[in-house]
C-alpha positions as MATLAB code, in Angstrom:
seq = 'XXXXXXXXXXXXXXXXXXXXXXXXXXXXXXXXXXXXXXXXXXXXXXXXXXXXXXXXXXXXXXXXXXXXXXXXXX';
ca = [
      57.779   51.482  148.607;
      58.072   54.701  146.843;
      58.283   55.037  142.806;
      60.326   57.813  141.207;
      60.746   59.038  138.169;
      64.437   58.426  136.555;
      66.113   59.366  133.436;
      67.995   56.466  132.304;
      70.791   56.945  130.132;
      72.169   54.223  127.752;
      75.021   53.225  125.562;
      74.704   51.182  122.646;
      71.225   50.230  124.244;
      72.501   49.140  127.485;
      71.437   50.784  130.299;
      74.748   52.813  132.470;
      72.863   55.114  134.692;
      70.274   56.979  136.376;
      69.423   60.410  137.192;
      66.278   61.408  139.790;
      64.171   63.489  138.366;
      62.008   66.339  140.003;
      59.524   66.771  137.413;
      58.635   65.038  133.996;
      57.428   66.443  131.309;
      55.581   63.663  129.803;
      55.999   64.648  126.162;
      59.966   63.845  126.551;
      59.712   60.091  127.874;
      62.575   59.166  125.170;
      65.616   60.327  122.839;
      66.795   57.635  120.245;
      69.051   58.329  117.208;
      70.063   56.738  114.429;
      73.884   55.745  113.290;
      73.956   54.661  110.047;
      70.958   51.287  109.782;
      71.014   50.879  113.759;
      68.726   52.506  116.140;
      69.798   53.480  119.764;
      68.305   54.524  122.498;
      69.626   57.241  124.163;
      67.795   57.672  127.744;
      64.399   57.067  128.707;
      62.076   57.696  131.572;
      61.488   54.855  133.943;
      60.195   54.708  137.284;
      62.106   52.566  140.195;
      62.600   52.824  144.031;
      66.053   53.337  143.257;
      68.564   53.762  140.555;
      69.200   50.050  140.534;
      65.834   49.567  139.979;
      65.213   51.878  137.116;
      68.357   51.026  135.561;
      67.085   47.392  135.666;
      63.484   48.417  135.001;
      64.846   50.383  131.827;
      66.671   47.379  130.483;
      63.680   45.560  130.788;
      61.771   47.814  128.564;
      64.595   48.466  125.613;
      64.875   44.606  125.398;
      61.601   43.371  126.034;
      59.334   45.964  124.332;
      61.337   48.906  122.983;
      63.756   46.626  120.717;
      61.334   43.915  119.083;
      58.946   47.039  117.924;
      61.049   49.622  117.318;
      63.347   47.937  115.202;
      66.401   48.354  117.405;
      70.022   47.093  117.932;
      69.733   45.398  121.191;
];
């Protein structure tokens, strides 16, 4: 089993897709923004074995860990 690196992008903090990535520059893991009170998440770095997986793996993260200590809208 292989792990790559995949840029995750979200709506509404809900993972919709992934993107392979070549190369990561680890000081750009994640973009959120802010609309108003509500903080999203707008992609994030996961790794997976596929884009299933990081879309999965990336949901896990937003809603297990991300969203309790960040304060978000999940």
């Amino acid at each position: 089993m292989i792990l790559r690196e995949y840029k995750v992008s979200f709506r509404n903090n809900k993972a919709i897709g992934a993107d392979s990535l070549r190369g990561v520059s680890y000081q750009n893991m994640i973009n959120c923004s802010k609309r108003g009170a509500k903080r999203f998440v707008n992609w994030l770095v996961v790794f997976g074995t596929d884009e299933n997986d990081a879309i999965h793996n990336a949901d896990e993260m937003v809603h297990d860990y991300l969203g309790p200590h960040l304060g978000l809208s999940v």
